[in-house]
N, C-alpha and C positions, 0 to 999 in steps of 0.2 A: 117245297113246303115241308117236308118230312127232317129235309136238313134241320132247317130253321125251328121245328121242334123238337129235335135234337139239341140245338144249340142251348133252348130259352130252358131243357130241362138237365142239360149239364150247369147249367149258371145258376140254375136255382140250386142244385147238386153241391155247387163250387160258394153259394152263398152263406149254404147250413154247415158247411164243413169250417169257412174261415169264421164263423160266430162262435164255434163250438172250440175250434184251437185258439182265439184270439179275445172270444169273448171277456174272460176275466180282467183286462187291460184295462183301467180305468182313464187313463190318459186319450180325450177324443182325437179318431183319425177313420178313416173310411179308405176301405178297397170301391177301386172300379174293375168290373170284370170288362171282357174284350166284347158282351153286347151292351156295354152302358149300364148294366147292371151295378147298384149302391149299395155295399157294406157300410153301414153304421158299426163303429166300434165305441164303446167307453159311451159319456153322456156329452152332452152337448155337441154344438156345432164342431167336425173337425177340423184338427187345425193346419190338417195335411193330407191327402190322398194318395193310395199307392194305385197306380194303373197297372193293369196285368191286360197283358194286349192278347195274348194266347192262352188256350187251352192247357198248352203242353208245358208252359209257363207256371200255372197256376200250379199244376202235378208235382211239378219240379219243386216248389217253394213248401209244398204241403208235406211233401215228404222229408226234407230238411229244412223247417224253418227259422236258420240260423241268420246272425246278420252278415257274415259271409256271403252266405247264398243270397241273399237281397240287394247286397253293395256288388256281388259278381252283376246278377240279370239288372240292375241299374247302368251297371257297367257297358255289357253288351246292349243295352238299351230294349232287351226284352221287359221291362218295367220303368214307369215315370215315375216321380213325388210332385203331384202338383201342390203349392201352399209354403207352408214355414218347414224349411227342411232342418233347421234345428233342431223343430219338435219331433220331427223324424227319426234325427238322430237318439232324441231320449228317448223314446219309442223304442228303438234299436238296442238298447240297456236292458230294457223290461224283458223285450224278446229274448235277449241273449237269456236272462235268468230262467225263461219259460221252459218248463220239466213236463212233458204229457206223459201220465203213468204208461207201459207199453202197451197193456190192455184199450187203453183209450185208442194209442197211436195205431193201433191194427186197425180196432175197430172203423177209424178215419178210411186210414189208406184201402181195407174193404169197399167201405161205401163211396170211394172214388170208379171203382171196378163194376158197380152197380148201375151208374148212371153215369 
């Protein structure tokens, strides 16, 4: 039991963290975290989903969120796209331009160490 709330309060952890680096992205797509846990990104239906099947996945991506790093754990199949992976890949564009001041990006990778 202890686990398991452990788990629902890293994903909620891991839910505020990717709205907060990803939020600005106007283009709709959704994270699934590894308990079924839904990221809304952008407005409307998306038109893509990234799966992040691990914890230590999720770390790994937050702390370099390059398209590198996303096309590598697609690679090693630590993450799915389920949907239109086209729009994934222009998704992928956006990202690459994505600049978090470093004040932000600590602040992130703190509150990964929190919860």
């Amino acid at each position: 039991m202890i686990t398991g709330l452990a788990s629902r309060s890293s994903s909620r952890r891991a839910a505020e963290i990717l709205a907060q680096v990803f939020g600005d992205i106007a283009k709709p797509f959704a994270f699934r975290l590894w308990d079924g846990t839904d990221v809304a990104i952008g407005g409307g239906p998306p038109a893509f989903t990234v799966v992040i099947h691990t914890p230590e996945t999720f770390r790994r991506l937050v702390r370099d969120p390059s398209p590198l790093n996303f096309a590598e754990a697609f690679v090693e199949s630590a993450i799915d796209i389920e949907g239109d992976l086209f729009a994934a890949m222009a998704v992928a564009d956006v990202v690459e331009a994505l600049r978090l001041p470093l004040s932000r990006r600590l602040r992130l990778l703190a509150s990964m160490w929190r919860g």
